[in-house]
C-alpha positions as CSV (number, residue, x, y, z in Angstrom):
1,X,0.0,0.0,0.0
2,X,2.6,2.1,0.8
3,X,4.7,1.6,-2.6
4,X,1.6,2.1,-4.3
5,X,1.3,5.4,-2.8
6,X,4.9,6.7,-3.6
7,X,4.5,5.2,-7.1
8,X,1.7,7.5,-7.5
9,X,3.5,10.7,-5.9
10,X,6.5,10.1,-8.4
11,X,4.2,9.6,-11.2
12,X,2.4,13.4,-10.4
13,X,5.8,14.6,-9.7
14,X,7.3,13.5,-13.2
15,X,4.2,15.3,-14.8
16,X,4.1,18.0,-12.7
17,X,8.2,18.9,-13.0
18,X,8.8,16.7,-16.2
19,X,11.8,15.0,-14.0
20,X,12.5,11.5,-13.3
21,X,13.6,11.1,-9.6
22,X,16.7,9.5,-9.2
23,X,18.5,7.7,-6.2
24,X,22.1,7.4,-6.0
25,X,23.8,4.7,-4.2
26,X,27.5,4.4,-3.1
27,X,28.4,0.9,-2.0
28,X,32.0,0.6,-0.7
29,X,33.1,-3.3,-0.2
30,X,31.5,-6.4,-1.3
31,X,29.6,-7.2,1.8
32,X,26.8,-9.8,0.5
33,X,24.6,-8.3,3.0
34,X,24.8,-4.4,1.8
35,X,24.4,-5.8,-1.8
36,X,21.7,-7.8,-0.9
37,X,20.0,-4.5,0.7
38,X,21.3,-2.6,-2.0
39,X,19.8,-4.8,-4.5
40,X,16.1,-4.4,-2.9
41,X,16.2,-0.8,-2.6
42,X,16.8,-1.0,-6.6
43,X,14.2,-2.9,-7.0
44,X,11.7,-1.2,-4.9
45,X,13.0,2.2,-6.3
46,X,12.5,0.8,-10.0
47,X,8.9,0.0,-9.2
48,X,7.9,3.3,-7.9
49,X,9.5,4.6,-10.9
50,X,12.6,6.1,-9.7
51,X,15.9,6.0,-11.5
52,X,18.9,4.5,-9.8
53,X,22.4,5.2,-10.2
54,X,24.7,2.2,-8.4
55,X,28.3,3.6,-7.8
56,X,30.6,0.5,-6.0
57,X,33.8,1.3,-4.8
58,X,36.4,-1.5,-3.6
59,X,36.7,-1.6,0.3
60,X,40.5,0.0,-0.6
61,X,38.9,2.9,-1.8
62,X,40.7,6.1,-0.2
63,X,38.2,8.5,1.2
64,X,39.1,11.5,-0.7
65,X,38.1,9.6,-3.8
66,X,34.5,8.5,-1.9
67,X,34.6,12.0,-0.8
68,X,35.2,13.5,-4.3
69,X,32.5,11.2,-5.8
70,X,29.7,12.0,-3.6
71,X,30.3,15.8,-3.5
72,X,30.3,15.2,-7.8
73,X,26.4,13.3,-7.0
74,X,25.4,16.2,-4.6
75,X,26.3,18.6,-7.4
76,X,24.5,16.8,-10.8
77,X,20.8,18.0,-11.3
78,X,19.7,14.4,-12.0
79,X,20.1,13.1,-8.6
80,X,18.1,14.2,-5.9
């Protein structure tokens, strides 16, 4: 019921604003339970009609490179 509601707010927000919303999700590490949880918000984001951007990143990832790629999502119009 509740999907069902948010796939009808997205819906009147892509007519309203003529914009897709879009999630963005940085997974750092190859934990099966993350992508597991990663994977379902995907799925459930997909079916309300959002757009998802994945972004993985090894567990050796520095944190000035995590750093610099989330400030780079914060900044693009087509993630919100």
């Amino acid at each position: 019921q509740v999907r069902e509601e948010v796939k009808e707010r997205v819906h009147a927000f892509k007519q309203q604003h003529d914009v897709t919303p879009c999630l963005a999700v940085v997974l750092v590490g190859q934990r099966p339970d993350s992508q597991s949880y990663v994977r379902a918000k995907a799925k459930a984001a997909n079916e309300v009609g959002c757009r998802i951007v994945n972004v993985d990143f090894p567990e050796s990832v520095s944190e000035a490179e995590l750093l610099r790629k989330i400030s780079q999502l914060n900044a693009e119009d087509s993630v919100h």
